[in-house]
C-alpha positions in Angstrom: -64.8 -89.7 62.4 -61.4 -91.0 63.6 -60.5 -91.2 66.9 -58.1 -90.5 69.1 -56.7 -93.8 69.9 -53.5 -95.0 71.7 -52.8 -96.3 68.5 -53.1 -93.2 66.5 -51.6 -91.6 69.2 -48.6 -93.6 69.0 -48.3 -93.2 65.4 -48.1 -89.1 65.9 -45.3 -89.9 68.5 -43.5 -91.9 66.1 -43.9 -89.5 63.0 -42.6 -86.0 64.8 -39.0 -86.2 64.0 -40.1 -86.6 59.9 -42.3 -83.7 61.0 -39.8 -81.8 62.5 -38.0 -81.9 59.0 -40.5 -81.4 57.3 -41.1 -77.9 59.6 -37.6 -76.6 58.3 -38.9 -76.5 54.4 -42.6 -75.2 55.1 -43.2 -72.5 52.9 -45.3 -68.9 53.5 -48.8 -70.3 54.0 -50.8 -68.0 51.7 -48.3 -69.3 49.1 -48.0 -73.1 50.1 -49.0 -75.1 47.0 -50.1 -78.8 47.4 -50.0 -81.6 45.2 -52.6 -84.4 45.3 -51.8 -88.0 46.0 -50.3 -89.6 43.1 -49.3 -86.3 41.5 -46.8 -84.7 42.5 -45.5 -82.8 39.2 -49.0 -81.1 38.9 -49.2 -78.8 41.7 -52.8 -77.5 42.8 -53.8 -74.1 44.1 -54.5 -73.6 48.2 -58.0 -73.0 47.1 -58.6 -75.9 45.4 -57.6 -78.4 47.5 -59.5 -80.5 50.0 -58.7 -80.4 53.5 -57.6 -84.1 53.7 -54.8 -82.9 51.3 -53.9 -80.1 53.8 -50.3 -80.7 55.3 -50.0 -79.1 58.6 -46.7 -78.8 59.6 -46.4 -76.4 56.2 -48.0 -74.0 58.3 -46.1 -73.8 61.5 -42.9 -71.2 60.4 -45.6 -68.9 58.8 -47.3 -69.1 62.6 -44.2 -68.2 64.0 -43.6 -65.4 61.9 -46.9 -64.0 62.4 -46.6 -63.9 66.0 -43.1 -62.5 66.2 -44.0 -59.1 63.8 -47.4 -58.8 64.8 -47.1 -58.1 68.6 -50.4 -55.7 69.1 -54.1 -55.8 67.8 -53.6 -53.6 65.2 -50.6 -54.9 63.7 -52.7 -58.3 63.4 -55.1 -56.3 61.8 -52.8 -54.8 59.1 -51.7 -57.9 58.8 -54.5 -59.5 58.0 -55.8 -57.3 55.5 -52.4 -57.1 53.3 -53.0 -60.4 53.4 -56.6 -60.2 52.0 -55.4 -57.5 49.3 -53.1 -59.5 48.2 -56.0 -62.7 47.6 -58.0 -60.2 45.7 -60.4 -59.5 48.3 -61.8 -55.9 48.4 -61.8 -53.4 51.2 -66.0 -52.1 52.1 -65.8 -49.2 54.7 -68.7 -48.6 56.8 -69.3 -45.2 55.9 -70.0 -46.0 52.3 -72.8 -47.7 50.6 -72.4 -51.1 49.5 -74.9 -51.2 47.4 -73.9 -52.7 44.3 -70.5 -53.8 45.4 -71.4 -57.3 47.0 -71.9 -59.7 44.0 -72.1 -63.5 44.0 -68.4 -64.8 43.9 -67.2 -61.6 45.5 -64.7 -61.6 48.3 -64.7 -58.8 50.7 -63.0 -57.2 54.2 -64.0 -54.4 56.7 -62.6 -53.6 59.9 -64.0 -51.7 63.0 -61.9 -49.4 64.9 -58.7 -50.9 63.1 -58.7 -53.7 65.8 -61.7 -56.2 64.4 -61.9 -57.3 61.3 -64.3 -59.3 58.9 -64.1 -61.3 55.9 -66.3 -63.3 54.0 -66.7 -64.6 50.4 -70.0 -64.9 48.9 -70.5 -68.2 46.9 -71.0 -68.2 43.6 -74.6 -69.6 43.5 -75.5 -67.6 46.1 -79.2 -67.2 46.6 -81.0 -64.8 49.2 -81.8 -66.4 51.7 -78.6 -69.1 51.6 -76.7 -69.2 55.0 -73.3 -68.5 56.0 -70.8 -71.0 57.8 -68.7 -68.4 60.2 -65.6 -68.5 62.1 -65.5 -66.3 64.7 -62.4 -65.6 67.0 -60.3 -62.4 69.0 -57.4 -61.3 68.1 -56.7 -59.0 71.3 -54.5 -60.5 74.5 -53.8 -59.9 78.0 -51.5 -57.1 78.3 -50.6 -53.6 79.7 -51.1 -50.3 78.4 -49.6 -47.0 78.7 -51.5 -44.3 80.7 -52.9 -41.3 79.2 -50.6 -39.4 81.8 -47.4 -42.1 81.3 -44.6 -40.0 83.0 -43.7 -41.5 86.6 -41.4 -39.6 89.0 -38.0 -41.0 89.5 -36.9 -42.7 92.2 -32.9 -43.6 92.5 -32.2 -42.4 89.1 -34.8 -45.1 87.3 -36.9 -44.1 85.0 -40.1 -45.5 85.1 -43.4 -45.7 82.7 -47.3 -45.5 83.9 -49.2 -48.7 82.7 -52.3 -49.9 83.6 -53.2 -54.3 82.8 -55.6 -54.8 80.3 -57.8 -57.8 81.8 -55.6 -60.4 83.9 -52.5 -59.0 83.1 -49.6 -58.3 85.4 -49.7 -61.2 87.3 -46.4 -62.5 88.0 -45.3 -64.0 84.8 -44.5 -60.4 83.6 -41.7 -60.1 86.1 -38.1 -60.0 84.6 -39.2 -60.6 80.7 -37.6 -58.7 78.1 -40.4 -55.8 77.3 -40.8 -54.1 74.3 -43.8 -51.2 73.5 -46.0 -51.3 70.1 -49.6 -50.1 69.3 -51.4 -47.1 67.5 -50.2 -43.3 67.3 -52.7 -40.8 66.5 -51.0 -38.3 63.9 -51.9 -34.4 62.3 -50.6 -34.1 58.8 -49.2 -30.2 59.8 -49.9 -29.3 56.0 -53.4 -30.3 56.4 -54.4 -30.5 59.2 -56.1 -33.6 59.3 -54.8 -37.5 61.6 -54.1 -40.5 61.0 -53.2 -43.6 62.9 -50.1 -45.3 62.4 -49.0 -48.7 63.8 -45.6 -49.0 65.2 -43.8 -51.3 67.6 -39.8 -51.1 68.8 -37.7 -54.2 68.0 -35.9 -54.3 70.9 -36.7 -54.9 74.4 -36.8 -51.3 76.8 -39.1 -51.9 79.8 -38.7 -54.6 82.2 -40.6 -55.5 85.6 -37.4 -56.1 87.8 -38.0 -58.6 90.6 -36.6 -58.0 94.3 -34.3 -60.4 95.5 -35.4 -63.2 97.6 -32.5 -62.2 100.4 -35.4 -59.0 101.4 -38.2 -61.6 102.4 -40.6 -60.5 100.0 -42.4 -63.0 98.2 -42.7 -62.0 94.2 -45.5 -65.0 94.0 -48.1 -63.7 96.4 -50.4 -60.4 96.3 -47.5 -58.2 94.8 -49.3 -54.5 94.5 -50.2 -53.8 90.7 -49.5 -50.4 90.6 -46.6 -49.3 92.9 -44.6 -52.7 92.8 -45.2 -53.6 89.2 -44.1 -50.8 87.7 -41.5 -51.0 84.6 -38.2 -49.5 84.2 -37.0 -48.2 80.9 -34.2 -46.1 81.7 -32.0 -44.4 83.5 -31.6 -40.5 84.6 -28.7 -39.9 87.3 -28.1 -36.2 86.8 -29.4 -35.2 89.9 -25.9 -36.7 90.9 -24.3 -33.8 89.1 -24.1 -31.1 91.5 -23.2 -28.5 88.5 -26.6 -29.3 86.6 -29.8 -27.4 87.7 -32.1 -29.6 85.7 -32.4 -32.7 87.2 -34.2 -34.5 84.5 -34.7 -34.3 81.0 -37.9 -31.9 80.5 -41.0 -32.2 79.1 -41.4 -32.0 75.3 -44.3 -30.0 73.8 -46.4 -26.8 75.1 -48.3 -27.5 78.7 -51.2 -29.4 78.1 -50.3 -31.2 74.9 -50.2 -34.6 74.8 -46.7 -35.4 74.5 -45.8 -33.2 77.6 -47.7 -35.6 79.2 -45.3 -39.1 78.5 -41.3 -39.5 79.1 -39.3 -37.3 76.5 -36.9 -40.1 75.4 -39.8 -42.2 74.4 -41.7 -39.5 72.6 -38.8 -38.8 70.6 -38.3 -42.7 70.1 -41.8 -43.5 68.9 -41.6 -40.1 66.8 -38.1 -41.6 65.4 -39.9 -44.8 64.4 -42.4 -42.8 62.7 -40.5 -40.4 61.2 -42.5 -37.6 62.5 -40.4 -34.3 62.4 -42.7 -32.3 65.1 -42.9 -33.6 68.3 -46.5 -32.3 68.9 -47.6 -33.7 65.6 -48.2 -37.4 67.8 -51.9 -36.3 69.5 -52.4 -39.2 71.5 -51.5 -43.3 71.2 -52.4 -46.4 72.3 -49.2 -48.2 73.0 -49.1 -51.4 75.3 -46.1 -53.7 76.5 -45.3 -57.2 75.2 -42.8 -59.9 75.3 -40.4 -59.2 72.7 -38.8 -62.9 72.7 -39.4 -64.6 69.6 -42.3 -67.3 69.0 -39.8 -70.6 68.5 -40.5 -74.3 67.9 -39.1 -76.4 71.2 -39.1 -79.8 72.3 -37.0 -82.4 71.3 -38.2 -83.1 68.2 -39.4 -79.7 67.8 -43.0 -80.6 68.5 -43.6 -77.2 70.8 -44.6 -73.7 70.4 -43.3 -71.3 72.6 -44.9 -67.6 72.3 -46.4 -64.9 73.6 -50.2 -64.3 73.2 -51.1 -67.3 71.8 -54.6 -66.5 73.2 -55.6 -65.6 70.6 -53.8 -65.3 67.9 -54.1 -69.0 67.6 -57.3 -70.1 66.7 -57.5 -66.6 65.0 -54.6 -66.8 62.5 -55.6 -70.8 61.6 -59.6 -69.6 61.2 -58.1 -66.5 58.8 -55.1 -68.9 57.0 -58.2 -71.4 56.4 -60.5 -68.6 54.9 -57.4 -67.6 52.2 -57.5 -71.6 51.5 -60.9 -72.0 50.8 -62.2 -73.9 47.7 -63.9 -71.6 45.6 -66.5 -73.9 44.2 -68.5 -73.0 40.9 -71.9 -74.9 42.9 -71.5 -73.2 46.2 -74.7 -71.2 47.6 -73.1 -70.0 50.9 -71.1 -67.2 52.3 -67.7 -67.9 53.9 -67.0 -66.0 56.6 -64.3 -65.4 59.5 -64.9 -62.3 62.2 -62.0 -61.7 64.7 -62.6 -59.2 67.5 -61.0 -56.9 69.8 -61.9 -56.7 73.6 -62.8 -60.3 73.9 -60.4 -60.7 77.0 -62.6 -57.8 78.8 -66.1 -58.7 77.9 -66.5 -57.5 74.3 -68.5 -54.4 75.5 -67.1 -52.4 73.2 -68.6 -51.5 69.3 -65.7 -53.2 68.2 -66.1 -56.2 70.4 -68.8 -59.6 69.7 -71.4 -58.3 72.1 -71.7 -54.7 69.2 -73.5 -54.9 66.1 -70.3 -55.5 64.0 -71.4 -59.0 62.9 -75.0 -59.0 62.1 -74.8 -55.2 60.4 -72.0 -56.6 58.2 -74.5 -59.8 57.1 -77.3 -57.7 56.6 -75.5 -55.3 54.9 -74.2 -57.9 52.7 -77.7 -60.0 52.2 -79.4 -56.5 51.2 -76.9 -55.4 48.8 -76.9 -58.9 47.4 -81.0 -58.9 47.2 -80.6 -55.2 45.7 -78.3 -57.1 42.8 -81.2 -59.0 41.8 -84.2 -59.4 39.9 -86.3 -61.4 41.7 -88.8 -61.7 44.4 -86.6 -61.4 47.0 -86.5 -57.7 46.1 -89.9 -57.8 47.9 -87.7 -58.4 50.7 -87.3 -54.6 51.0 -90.0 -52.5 53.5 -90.2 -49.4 52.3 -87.2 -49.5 50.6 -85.5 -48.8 54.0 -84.1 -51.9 54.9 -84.7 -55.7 55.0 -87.6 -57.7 56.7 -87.1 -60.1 59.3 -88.1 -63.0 57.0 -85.0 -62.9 54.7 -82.7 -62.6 57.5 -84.4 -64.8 60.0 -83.8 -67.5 56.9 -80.5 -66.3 56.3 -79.4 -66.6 60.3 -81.5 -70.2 60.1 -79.6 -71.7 57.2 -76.2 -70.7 59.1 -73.7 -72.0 61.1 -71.2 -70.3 63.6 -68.0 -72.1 65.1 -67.0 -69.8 67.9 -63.2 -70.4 68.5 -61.4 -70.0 71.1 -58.0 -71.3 72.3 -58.8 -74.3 75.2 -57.0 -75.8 78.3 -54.6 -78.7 77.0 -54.1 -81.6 79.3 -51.8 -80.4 82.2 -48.7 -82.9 82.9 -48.0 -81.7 86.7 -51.3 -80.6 87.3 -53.3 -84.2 86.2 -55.9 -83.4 89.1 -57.2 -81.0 87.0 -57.9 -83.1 84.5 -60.9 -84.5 83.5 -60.7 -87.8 81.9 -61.3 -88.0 78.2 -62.3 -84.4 78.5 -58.8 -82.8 78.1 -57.4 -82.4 75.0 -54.1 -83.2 73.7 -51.6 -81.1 71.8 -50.7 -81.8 67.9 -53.6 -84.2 67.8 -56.3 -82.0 66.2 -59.2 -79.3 67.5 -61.7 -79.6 70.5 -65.3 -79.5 70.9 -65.9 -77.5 74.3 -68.5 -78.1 76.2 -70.0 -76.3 79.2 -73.4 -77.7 80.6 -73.9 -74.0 82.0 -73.7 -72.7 79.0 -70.7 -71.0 78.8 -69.9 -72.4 76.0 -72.4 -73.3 72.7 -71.8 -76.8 71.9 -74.7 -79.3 72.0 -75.6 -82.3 70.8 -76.5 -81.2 67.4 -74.2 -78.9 66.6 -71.2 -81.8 67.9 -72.4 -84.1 65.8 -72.1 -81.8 62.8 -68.5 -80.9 63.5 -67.5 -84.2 64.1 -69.2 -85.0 60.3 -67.3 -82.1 59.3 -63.8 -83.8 60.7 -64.9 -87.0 58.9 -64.9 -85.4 55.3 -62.0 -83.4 56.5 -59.5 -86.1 57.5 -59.3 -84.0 61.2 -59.3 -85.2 65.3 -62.0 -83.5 67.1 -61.1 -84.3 70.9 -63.5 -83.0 73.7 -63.1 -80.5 76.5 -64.8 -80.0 79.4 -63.6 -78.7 83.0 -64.0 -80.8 86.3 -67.2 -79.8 88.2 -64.6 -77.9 90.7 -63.7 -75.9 88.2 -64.5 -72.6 87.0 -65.0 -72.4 83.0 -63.9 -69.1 81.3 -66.6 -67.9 78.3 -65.6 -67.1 74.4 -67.6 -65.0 71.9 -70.0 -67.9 71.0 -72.9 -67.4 73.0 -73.7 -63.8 72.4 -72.8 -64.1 68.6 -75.3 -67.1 68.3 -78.0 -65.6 70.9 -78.0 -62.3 69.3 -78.4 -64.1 65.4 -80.1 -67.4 66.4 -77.5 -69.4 64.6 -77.2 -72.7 65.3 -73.1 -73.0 66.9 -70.4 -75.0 68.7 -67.0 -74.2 70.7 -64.2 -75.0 68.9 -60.8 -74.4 70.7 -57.4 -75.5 69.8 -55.4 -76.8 73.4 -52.5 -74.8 75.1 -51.0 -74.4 78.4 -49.8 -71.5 80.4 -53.1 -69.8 79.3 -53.0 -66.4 80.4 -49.0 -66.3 81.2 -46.9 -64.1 79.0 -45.4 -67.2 77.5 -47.5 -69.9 76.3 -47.3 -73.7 74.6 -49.0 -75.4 72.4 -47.9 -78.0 69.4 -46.0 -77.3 66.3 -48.9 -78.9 64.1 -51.8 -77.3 66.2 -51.8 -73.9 63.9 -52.0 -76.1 60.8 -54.4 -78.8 62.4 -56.7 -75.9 63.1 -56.3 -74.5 59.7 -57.2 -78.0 58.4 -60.4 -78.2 60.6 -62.0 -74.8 60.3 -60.8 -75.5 56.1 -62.8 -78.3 56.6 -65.7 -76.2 58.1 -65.5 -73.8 55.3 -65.7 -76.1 52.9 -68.2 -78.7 53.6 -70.6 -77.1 56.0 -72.8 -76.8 53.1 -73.2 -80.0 52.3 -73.3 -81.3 55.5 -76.3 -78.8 56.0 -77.7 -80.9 53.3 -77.5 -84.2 54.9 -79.4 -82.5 58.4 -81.9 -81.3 55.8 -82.3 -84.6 53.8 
């Protein structure tokens, strides 16, 4: 393993400028090609590569473009599975068997509720019984939604828009930031009758959280009231100043008790714009939310920051996912590779579509049983009944696996150093860290550390450490109830930010590609270092 020295450190310091060229001619990271040392006039696929070869500040512009056009959870979603299309992976939905459509060497996707998503590659000497080495992140962020009932009243000819935070949302980074809305619109076809969700999202800022000025003696850093002093504006309606008109606002659109006589006019029409929906009525419901519109952009002097919005999680997320598409696809490997993101993490993954469901161990033993059903062997025997599978095949399965629950961590905080914990807080654009939690919290032990940091050997990565002061409160990430609820052997993995849970976050310009390097790494070599445990 190398460490994180002050030599090394230095070295990183000294290199960032080279880097920061280097940024300007990155390529699309699904299409990045690699040479290897020695050889540069013979490219070699993404997939074929090793880790060590990985270059991560190729993957840095491709971060930042996935976090400017993919503001919500379901545009990550779509994103994430054009992406998957487009590697030749193929689309299971839940509803249908998969019987006989998971083969050895196959590479597949399904989603849940259009906000989680799962994808995993079955080796080509796959085996029943052979483990998986999973990735498991969230995809959703802190935000505010639209209420079912959206229309406010006006007051001084503003008008105004019903939200409601989503976890810790609100607080009082949201004030004066450029808004802009995006989700999910539930749509009828009016020839046939039936819906459809579409994802949409305006490209311009319209709401904003204005601020009152410090002149009034009102503090806008204290216990500001969430829902009568947080409340955005997102237009303007003065014609009760016209003493001629009789209407003093614009009114509602739709029949009385439709849905879109329940939410501001102008904005029905706008999202119905967007969507080039005809019929107003035709939009049944939505999910929309707001988010900062400001573009994710390197920083720093030598361009060695990221500055975005949501970075928890789309981070560790997009890296896990980017490192999946990069794979090697070896003819000798016996394992599935898998990466699950999830919705509702920021909440407590209640939900179906959140860690705590069935999403992940249905979609493995789904998988496992179609592959057994594939087969002419023993493990057919596998099969009670012919109902379902036993709890020996998967109990071996879940014991021959491997999850790295991932999770963005707490960098090292320069104006805050009482909150850090020597050689426990992690650096940025030095590599991933191991979190650790003695209450458990977090799933890192002993064993599992010592495999990741085996994995970063063979990988060429940094694995720093985290852990929080004893004064400290530690937050929680999908790990422990994945691994509890499969008895798979896991670690914490997080890649370091600050401002974690502002609107607008930092981390490094080579973090996204450092992670994509690590949980490449994973991927790739969790097999064999299974192996060596084993040996």
């Amino acid at each position: 393993m190398v460490r994180a020295t002050p030599e090394y450190l230095a070295a990183r310091t000294s290199m960032m400028s080279l880097r920061a060229q280097a940024l300007e001619q990155s390529m699309m990271a699904s299409q990045t090609y690699y040479a290897p040392p020695q050889q540069p006039q013979q490219p070699v696929a993404a997939n074929q590569i090793n880790a060590k070869d990985i270059k991560p500040e190729a993957f840095t512009k491709p971060y930042l473009e996935f976090m400017t056009e993919n503001p919500t959870v379901f545009h990550a979603v779509g994103y994430f599975k054009e992406k998957l299309d487009k590697a030749g992976y193929k689309e299971l939905h839940s509803r249908d068997s998969w019987s006989g459509q998971i083969k050895p060497g196959g590479k597949y996707y399904t989603t849940r509720n259009g906000s989680s998503i799962i994808a995993w590659a079955v080796g080509k000497a796959y085996k029943p019984g052979n483990g998986l080495a999973m990735v498991a992140g969230h995809i959703d962020a802190l935000t505010a939604r639209l209420k079912p009932i959206s229309t406010k009243p006006s007051h001084d000819g503003y008008v105004q828009l019903g939200i409601a935070q989503y976890a810790g949302a609100l607080n009082s980074t949201w004030w004066d930031r450029d808004l802009s809305i995006g989700g999910r619109v539930i749509v009828k076809d009016p020839e046939t009758g039936k819906t459809s969700t579409k994802v949409v999202k305006l490209d311009w800022p319209i709401a904003r959280i204005p601020t009152l000025a410090p002149h009034f003696g009102i503090g806008m850093t204290g216990h500001n009231n969430q829902e009568t002093e947080m409340t955005p504006i997102i237009g303007l309606d003065n014609s009760d100043l016209n003493s001629s008109s009789t209407a003093s606002s614009e009114k509602p659109i739709g029949p009385k008790g439709s849905f879109v006589s329940t939410q501001p006019p102008k904005l029905v029409k706008l999202i119905a714009s967007q969507l080039k929906i005809e019929e107003y009525t035709n939009i049944l419901n939505w999910e929309l939310e707001l988010y900062d519109s400001q573009p994710a952009q390197v920083g720093g002097i030598d361009k060695e920051f990221i500055f975005a919005g949501r970075i928890d999680d789309k981070l560790c997320s997009w890296a896990a996912f980017m490192a999946l598409l990069h794979a090697r696809d070896d003819e000798d490997s016996g394992v599935i590779k898998l990466v699950a993101l999830f919705d509702d993490e920021e909440i407590g993954s209640l939900l179906r579509q959140g860690a705590r469901g069935n999403f992940l161990p249905i979609v493995i033993e789904r998988t496992v049983e179609a592959l057994v059903a594939n087969t002419n062997t023993l493990y057919q025997n596998a099969f009670i009944g012919g109902t379902g599978l036993g709890p020996g095949l998967m109990g071996q399965t879940y014991a021959n696996s491997f999850l790295v629950s991932s999770d963005v961590t707490h960098a090292a905080h320069p104006n805050f150093t009482q909150t850090n914990l020597t050689d426990h807080s992690p650096r940025l654009n030095v590599g991933v860290a191991l979190c650790v939690d003695a209450s458990a919290h977090m799933t890192t032990d002993s064993v599992s550390m010592a495999i990741l940091d085996r994995v970063a050997e063979l990988s060429g990565c940094v694995n720093q450490r985290h852990m929080i002061r004893n004064d400290s409160r530690s937050g929680g990430t999908v790990g422990p109830m994945l691994s509890s609820a499969m008895g798979v052997k896991a670690a914490d993995v997080g890649i370091p930010q600050l401002s974690m849970h502002s609107i607008r976050a930092t981390t490094g310009s080579l973090d996204p590609g450092l992670g994509v390097k690590f949980y490449k790494g994973f991927l790739d070599e969790w097999e064999k270092v299974d192996k060596e445990w084993r040996a």
